[in-house]
C-alpha positions in Angstrom: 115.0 108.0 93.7 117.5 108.0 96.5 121.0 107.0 97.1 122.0 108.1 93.6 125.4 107.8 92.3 126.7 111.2 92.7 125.3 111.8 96.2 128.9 111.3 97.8 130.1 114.0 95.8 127.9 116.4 96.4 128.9 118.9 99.2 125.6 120.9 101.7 126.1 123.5 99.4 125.5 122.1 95.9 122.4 120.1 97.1 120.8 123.7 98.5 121.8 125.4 95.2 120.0 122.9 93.1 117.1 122.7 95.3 116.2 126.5 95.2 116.9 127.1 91.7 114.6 124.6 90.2 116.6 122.3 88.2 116.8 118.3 88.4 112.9 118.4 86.8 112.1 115.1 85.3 111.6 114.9 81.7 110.1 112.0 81.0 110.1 109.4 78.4 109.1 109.9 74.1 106.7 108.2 72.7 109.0 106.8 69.7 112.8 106.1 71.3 115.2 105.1 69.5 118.1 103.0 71.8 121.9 104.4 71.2 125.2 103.0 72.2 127.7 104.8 72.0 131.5 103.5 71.4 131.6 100.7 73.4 134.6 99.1 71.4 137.6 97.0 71.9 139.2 100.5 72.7 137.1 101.0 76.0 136.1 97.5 76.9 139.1 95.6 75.8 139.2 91.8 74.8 138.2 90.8 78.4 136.9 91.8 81.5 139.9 92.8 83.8 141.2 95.5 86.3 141.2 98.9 84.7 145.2 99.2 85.8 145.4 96.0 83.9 143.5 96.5 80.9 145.3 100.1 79.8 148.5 98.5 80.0 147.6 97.1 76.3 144.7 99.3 75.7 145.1 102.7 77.4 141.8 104.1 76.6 139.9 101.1 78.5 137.6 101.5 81.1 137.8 97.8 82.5 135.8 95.9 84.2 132.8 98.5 84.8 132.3 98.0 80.7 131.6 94.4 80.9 129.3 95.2 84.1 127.2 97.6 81.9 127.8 95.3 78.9 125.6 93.1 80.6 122.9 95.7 81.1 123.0 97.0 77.3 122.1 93.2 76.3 119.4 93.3 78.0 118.3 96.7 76.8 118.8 95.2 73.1 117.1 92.1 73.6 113.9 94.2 74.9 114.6 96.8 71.9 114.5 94.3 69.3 111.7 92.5 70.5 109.6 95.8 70.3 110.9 96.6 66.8 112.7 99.8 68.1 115.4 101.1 65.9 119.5 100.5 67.8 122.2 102.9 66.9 125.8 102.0 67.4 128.2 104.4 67.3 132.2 104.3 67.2 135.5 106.1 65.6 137.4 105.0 62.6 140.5 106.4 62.1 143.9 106.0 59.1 146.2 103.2 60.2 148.7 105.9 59.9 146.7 108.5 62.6 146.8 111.1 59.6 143.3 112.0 60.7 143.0 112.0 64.5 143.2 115.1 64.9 142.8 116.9 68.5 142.6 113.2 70.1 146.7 113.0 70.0 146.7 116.4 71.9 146.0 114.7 75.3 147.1 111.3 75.6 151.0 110.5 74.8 149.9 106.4 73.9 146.8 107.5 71.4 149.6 107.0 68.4 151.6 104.6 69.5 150.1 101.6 67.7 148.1 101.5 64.8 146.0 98.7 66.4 144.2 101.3 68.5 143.2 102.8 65.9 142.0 100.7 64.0 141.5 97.1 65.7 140.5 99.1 69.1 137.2 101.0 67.3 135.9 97.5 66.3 132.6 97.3 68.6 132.7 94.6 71.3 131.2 91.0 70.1 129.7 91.1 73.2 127.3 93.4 72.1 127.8 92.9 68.2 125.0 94.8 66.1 122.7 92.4 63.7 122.1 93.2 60.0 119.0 95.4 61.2 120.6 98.3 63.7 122.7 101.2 62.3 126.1 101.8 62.5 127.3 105.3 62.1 131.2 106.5 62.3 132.4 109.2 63.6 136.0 111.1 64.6 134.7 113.8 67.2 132.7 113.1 70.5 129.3 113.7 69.7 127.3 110.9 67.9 125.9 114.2 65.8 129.0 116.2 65.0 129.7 114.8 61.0 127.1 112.3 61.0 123.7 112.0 59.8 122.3 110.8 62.8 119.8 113.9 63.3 118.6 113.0 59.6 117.8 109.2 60.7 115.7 110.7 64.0 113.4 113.1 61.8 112.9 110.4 59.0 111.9 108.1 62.0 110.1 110.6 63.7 112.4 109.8 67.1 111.8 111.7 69.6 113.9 110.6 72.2 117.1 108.6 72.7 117.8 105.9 75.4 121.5 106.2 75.9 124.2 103.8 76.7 127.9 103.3 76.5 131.2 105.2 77.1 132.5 107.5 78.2 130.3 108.8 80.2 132.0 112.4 80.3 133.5 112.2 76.8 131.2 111.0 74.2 127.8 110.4 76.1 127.8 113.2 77.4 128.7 115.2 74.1 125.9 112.9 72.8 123.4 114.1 75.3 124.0 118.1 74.9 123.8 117.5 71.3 120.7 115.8 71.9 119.5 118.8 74.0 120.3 121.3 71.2 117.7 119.7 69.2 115.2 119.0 71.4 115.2 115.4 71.5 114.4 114.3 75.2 117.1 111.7 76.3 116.8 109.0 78.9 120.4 108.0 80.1 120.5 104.4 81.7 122.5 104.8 84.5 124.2 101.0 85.0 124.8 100.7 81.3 127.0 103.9 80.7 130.5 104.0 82.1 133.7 105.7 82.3 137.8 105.1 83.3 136.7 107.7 86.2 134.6 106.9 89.2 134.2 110.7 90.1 133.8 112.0 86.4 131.0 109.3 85.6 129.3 110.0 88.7 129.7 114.0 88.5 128.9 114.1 84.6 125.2 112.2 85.7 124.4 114.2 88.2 125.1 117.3 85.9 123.3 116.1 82.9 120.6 114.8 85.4 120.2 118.4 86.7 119.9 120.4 83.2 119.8 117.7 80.1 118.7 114.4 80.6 117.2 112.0 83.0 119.1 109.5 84.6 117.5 106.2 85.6 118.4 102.5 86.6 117.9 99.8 83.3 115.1 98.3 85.5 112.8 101.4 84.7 114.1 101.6 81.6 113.2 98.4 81.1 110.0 98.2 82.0 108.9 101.5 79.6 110.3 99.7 76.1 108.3 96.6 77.4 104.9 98.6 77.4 106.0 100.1 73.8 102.9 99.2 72.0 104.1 96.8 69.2 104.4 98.3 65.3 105.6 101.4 66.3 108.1 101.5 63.9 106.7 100.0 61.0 109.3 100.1 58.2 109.3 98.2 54.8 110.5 94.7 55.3 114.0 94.4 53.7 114.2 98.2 53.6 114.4 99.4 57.7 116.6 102.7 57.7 118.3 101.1 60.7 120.0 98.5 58.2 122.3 101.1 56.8 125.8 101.4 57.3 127.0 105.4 57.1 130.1 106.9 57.7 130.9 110.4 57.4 
């Protein structure tokens, strides 16, 4: 693919370095995916699309309008996800009203405890995107959508071999996501317009970097087109009983 994301970024010298040494090999796709979104909540998104220097004025951890642009793109990867039968993970935080257990989050960011509405009303996912009785909703306090979860259990009951990832941010909790991933050999596909970030060079730089040693990176059109030739029944779970109907937390 050309004209990627990150190409503006990239000085003579970086594209030479990872030329030579051999990385950037495509992966490829599993044979049983799994899709994943991770934290796209009122937090990130906000209650409407708007300007990012808008929408942090009364949520500070959005990433404005270029949520509800990939918002639009993860739809589309559920509606094709469901109709295949493929299991849908949503991930996102929950946290004390009184912040008691945020832990290292407050270290960074002078507004993360200023209201317990971000903590609280903010990790409530987007209805844009609101998860049916039938995907899995797993909570977590740290970055990663493994760190404190079970996820990992869920992809070796499954048999998942790979993870179609979505959601924000880009460089926080995707890419924690994605290494994670990586550490136990699950091969991950990241769609490129349906992750995001508060950061234009961060999203773009993080890409490139997981594109180069951990993941591949491709538009939702390809990714698209590879759940629609899913052969049908791949997941065939007792009706009433599909592991993706369970609510965990940690």
């Amino acid at each position: 693919m050309s004209n990627r994301i990150w190409d503006k970024y990239l000085t003579d010298r970086d594209r030479q370095i990872f030329s030579a040494s051999g990385w950037q090999q495509l992966i490829g796709f599993g044979e049983r995916p799994a899709l994943i979104i991770v934290d796209v909540n009122i937090n990130f998104v906000g209650e409407k699309p708007e300007p990012i220097l808008e929408a942090i004025k009364k949520w500070p951890m959005s990433c404005g309008e270029d949520g509800w642009t990939a918002m639009a793109v993860i739809k589309r990867l559920l509606s094709a996800a469901r109709l295949k039968g493929l299991p849908i993970i949503y991930t996102t935080f929950t946290f004390r009203p009184d912040g008691f257990d945020f832990g290292g989050w407050a270290w960074k960011n002078n507004r993360a405890l200023e209201d317990e509405r971000l903590l609280v009303k903010g990790n409530e996912i987007s209805p844009e995107i609101a998860p049916e009785p039938s995907d899995l909703i797993l909570i977590k306090k740290k970055p990663s959508s493994f760190f404190g979860t079970p996820l990992m259990g869920y992809l070796t009951d499954l048999k998942i071999d790979s993870l179609l990832v979505t959601g924000t941010t880009t460089s926080g909790c995707v890419r924690a996501t994605v290494i994670d991933a990586f550490s136990h050999n699950i091969k991950c596909t990241l769609v490129e317009d349906a992750c995001f970030d508060r950061s234009e060079i961060s999203h773009a730089i993080n890409l490139f970097d997981m594109n180069a040693k951990a993941a591949d990176v491709r538009p939702s059109e390809e990714v698209l087109d590879y759940v629609k030739n899913r052969p049908d029944g791949l997941f065939d779970l007792p009706k009433g009983q599909a592991v993706a109907s369970r609510k965990s937390d940690l």
